[in-house]
N, C-alpha and C positions, 0 to 999 in steps of 0.2 A: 789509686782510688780506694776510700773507705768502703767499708760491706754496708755503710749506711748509705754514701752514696748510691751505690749498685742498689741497694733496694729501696731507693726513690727513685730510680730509673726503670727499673722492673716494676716500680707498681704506678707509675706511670703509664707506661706502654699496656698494661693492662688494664687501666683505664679508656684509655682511648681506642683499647680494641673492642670495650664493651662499648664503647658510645658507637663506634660502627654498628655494631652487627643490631645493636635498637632503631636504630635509623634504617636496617636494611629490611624491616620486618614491616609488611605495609599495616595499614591503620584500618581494621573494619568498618564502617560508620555505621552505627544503630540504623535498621529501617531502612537501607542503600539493596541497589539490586531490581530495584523496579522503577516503571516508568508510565504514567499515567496520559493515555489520549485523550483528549477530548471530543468532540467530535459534536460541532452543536449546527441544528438545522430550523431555519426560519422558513414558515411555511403560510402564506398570503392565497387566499381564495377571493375571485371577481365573479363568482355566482356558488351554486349548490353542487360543491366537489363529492362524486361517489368516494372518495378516497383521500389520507394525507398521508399515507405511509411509504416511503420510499427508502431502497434498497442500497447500502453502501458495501463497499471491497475494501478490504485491506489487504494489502500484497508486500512480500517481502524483496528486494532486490536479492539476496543471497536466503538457496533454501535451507539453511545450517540457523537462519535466524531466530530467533525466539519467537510465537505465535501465541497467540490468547488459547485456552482450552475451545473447541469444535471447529479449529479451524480444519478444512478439509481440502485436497487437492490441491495444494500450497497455497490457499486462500483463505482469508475470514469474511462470512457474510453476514452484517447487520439489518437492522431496521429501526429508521427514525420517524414516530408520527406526529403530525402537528410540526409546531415549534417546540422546541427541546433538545437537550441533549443526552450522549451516550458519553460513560467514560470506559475503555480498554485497557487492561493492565498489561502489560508486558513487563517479564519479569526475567533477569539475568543473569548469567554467574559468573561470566569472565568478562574483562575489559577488553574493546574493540570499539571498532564503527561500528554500525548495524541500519540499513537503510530501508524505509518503507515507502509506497506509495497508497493513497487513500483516494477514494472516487464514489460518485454516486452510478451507480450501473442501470437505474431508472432513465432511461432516455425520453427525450420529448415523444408528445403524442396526445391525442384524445385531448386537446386544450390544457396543457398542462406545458410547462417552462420548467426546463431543470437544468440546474447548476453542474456542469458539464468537466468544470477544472478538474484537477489532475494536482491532488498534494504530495509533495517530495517531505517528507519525515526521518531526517536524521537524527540517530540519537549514539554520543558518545559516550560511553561508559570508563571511567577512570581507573586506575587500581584499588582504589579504595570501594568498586562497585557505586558510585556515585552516576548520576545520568544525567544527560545533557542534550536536549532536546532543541532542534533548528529545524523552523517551517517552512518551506519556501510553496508559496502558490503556483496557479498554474504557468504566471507571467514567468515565473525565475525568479521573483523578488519576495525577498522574507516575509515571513507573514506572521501576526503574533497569536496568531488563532488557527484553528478549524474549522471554518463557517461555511452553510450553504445556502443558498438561497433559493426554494420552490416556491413555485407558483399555480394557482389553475386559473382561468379565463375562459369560459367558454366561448364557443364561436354563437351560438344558441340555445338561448334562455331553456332551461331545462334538459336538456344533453348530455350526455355521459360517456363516457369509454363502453362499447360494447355493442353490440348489435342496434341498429337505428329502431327495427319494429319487435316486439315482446310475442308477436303470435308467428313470425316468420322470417328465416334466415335472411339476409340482406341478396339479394340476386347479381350476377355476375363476380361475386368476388372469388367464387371457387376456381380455382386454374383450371385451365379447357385443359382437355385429354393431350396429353406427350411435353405439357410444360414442367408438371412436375418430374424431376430428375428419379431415373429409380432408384428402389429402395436397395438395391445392391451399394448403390453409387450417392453418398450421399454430399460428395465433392466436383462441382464443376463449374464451366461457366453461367451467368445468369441466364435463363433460357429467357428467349425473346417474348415478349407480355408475362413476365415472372412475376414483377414488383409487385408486391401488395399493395389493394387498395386501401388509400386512405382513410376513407371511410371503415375500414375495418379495425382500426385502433391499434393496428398490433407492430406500429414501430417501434418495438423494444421497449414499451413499459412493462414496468416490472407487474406479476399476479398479485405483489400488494394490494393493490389498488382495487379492492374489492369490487364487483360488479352486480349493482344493484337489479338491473333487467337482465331477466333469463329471458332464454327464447330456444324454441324448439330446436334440434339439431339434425341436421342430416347427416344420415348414416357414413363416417369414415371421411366426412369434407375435411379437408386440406387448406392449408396457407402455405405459400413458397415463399421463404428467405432466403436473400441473397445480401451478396456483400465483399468487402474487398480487404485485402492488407496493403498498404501501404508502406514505405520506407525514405526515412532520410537519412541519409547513410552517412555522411556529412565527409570525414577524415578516417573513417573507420575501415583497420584494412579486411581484406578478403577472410581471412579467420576469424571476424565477427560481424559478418553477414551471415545470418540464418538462409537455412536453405528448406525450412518449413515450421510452422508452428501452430500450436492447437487451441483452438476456439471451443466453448464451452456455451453453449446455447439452453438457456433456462426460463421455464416457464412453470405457471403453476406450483412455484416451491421446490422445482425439483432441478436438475440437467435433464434435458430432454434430447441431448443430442450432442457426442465430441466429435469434431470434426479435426480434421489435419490439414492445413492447407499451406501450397510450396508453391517456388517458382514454374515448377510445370503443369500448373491448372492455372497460370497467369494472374498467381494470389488473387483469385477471386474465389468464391464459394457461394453455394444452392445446398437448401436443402427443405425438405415437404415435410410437415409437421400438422397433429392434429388443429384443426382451428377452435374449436371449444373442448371441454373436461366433459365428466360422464353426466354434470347437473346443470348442462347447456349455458355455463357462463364462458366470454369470449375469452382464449388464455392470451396473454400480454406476456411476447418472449425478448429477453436480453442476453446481447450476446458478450461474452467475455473471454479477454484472452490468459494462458497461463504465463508465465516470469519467463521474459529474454533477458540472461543479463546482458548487462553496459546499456539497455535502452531503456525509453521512457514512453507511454503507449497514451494514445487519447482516443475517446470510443465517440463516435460522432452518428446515431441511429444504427445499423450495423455492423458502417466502416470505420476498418482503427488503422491510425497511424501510428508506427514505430518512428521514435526520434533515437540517434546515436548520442550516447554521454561520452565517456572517453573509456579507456581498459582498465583506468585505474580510479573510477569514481566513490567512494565519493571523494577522493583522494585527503588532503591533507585534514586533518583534528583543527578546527578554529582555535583562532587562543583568544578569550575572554577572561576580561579580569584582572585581580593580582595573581598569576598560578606561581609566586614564590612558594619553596617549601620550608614550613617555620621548622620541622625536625631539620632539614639538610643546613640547615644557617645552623640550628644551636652546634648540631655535628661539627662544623668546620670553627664555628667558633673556640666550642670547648676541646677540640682539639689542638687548636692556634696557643690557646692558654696554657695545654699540656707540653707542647712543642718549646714554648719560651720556658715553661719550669725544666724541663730538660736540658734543655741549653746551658740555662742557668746552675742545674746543677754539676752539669759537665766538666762548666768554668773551673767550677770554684772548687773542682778535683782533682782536676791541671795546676790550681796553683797549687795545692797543698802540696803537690806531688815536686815542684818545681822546688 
């Protein structure tokens, strides 16, 4: 073999070591790295609504996940009024799954219909920091949106969330003496004539919902909430059954109260909270759970159900598309070309030699 040969073999193979390691180097993409929510709400009035603002959650399934800035207590809390929408940025910097759940925490109440699903938000981010975003509604079936749908209707023409008369508290809805749970104990079973009355407006709508009539208050009155956990436990084995979990009950803009609740208070829970603020408007509390993982949670007035996913949710990366890679084909190409010139020159150094 000629020195010429040998150094068309030698700068061959160093050609083809540099088309590897170009190929092994990933691709940044301008502007990659975040991912845009949408989050749009249609909001329909059948008389004179005190209110059209209603309160949305964003929740992470893993708390390692990226968050918009003021998310607090592993949650983000919005607010959508009218018809309109919100956009949320979530922003990334390494490739993974990454899965969210979105919900309105305004419950029905006071003449008001609220969109109750439960959005599963997958977003897969590629090496290149690229994202990729799958909707699924509350059914389990994809969805190409974030939509919700509120409503108010009242039951009576001029009616509103909030105390019935403006010169004095509504009568019988304060809990008689020993229903309220004490203040030591703010976990137990519902005490018997606990449930709030209807008339009081305060099945878990959110304090958006501004309260046009004031009315005098009595000194230190009470509402008692109550309510349950639920589970569908499905195939899930005994190391992912929770054996308690903490509810976040919010009123007036604030938490007004975390509770813990397990199977030895027979996941249910009580708890006595002020019934109006210091400027006598009625407060409207929602309650809300924090992240179990592997489950999927629906808030129905108090009560939530836990549903089981599986250990490995969201499990597999969808494949859409062409996901050919054009760097890995020119690589295998251009070195398929260098491999036959090698060959080639090999030959034809064996014969000279021969």
């Amino acid at each position: 073999m000629t020195k010429t040969n040998r150094r068309g073999i030698l700068a061959c193979l160093l050609a083809l070591c540099l088309i590897c390691a170009l190929c092994a180097i990933p691709a940044r993409a301008a502007g990659a790295g975040t991912a845009t929510l949408t989050v749009k709400q249609v909001f329909t009035a059948g008389g004179s609504a005190p209110g059209d603002v209603f309160d949305y959650r964003l929740t992470p399934q893993n708390a390692a996940n990226p968050m918009p800035g003021g998310a607090v207590a592993g949650s983000y809390t919005f607010a959508v009024a009218g018809t309109g929408t919100v956009n949320i940025t979530l922003a990334f910097t390494g490739p993974g799954a990454y899965v969210y759940e979105l919900e309105c925490v305004t419950s029905p109440g006071g003449g008001y219909t609220v969109d109750t699903q439960v959005y599963t938000v997958e977003i897969y981010v590629e090496d290149d920091l690229t994202p990729l975003s799958v909707i699924y509604a509350g059914d389990g079936d994809k969805a190409a949106e974030i939509s919700f749908e509120q409503s108010y209707t009242s039951s009576q023409t001029g009616t509103q969330p909030g105390p019935a008369a403006p010169t004095t508290p509504q009568q019988g809805t304060a809990p008689a003496p020993g229903n309220a749970p004490p203040a030591t104990n703010n976990i137990s079973a519902p005490p018997a004539g606990g449930t709030p009355d209807p008339t009081d407006a305060v099945s878990s709508d959110t304090a958006a919902l501004p309260q046009q009539v004031a009315a005098p208050t009595a000194a230190g009155e009470q509402v008692v909430l109550s309510g349950t956990v639920s589970w569908n436990y499905g195939d899930a084995p005994s190391a992912d059954r929770p054996g308690q979990v903490t509810l976040y009950i919010t009123g007036g803009g604030q938490t007004a109260a975390t509770l813990t609740v397990s199977g030895s208070d027979g996941w249910q829970w009580s708890v006595s909270l002020p019934k109006y603020d210091a400027a006598g408007n009625l407060i409207l509390y929602t309650v809300s759970e924090g992240n179990v993982p592997h489950y999927t949670h629906a808030v129905n007035g108090y009560d939530i159900t836990n549903t089981y996913l599986s250990p490995n949710y969201p499990g597999d990366i969808p494949k859409t598309g062409d996901e050919s890679n054009p760097a890995l084909w020119i690589a295998l190409i251009g070195g398929g070309a260098l491999l036959l010139v090698l060959l080639a020159v090999v030959g034809k150094g064996r014969k000279r030699i021969e």
